[in-house]
N, CA, C and O atoms as a CHARMM CRD file, in Angstrom:
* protein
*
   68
    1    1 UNK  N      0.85300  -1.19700   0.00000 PROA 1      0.00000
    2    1 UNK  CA     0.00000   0.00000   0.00000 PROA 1      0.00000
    3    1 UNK  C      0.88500   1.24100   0.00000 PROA 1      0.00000
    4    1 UNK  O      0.35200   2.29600  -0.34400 PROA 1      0.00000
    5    2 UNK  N      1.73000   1.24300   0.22600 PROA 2      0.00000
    6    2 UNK  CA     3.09200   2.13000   0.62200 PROA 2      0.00000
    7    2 UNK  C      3.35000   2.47100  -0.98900 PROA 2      0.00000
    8    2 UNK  O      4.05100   3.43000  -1.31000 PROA 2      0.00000
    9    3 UNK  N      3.02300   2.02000  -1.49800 PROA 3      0.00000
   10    3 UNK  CA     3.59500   2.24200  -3.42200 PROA 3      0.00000
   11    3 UNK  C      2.41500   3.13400  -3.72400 PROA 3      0.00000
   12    3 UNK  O      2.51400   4.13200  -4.43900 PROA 3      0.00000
   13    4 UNK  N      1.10100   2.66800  -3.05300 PROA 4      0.00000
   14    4 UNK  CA    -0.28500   3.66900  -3.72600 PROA 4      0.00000
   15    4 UNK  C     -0.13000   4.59600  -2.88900 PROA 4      0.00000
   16    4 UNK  O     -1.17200   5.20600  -3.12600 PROA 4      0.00000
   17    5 UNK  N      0.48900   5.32300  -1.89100 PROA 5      0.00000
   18    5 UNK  CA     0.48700   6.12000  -1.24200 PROA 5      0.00000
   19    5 UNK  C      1.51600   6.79600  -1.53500 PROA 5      0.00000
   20    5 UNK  O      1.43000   7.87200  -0.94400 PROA 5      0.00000
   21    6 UNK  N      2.62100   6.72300  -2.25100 PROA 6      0.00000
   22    6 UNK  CA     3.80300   7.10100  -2.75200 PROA 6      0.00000
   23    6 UNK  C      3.19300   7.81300  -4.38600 PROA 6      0.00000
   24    6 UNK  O      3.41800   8.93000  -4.85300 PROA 6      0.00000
   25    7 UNK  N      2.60000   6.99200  -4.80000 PROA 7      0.00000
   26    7 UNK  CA     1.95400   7.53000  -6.42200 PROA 7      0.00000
   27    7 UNK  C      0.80100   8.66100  -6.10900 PROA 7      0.00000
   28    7 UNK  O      0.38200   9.52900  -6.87400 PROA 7      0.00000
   29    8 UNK  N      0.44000   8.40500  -4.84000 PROA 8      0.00000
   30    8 UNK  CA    -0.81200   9.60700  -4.82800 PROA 8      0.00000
   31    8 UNK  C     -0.51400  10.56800  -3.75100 PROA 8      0.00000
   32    8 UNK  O     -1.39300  11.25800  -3.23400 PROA 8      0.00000
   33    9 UNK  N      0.89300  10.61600  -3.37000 PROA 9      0.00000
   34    9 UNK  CA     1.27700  11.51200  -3.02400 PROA 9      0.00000
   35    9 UNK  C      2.52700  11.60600  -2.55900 PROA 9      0.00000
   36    9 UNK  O      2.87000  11.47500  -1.38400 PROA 9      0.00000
   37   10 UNK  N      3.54400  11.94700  -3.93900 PROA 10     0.00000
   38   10 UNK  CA     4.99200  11.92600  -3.67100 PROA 10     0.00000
   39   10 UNK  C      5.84200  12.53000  -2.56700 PROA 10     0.00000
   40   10 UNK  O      7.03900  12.28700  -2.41400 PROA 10     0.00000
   41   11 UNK  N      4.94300  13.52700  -1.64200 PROA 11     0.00000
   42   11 UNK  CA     5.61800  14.06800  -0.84800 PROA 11     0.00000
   43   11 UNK  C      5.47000  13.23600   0.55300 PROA 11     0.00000
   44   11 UNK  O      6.01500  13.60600   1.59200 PROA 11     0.00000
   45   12 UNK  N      4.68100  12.09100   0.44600 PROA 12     0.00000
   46   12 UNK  CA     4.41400  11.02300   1.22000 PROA 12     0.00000
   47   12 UNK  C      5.56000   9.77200   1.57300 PROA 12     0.00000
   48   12 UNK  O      5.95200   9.07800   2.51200 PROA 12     0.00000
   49   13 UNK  N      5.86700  10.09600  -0.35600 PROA 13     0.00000
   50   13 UNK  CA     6.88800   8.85300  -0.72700 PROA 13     0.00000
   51   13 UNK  C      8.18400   9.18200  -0.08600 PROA 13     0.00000
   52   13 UNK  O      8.93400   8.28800   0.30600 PROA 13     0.00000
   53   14 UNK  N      8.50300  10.60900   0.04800 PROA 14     0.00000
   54   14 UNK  CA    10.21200  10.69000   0.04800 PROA 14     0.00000
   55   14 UNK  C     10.23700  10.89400   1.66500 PROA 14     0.00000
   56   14 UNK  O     11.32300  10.88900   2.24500 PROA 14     0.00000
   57   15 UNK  N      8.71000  11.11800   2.56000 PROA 15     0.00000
   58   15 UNK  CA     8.60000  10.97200   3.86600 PROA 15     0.00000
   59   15 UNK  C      8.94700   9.24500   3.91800 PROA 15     0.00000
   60   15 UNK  O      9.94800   8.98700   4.58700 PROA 15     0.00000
   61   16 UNK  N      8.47000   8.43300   3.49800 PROA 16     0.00000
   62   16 UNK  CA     8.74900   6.76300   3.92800 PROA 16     0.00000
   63   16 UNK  C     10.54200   6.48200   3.33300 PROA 16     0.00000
   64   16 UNK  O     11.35200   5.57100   3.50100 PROA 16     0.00000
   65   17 UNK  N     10.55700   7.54700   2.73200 PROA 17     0.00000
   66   17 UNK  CA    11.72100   6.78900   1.74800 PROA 17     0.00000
   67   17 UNK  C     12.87800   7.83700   2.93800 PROA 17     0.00000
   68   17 UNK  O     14.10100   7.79100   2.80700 PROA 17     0.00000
């Protein structure tokens, strides 16, 4: 779910990443 939450909101992604 971490991938659909990364695509729908990249500023989400580079928070997990």
């Amino acid at each position: 779910m971490s991938e659909q939450v990364h695509v729908s909101d990249p500023t989400r992604d580079f928070k997990s990443a």
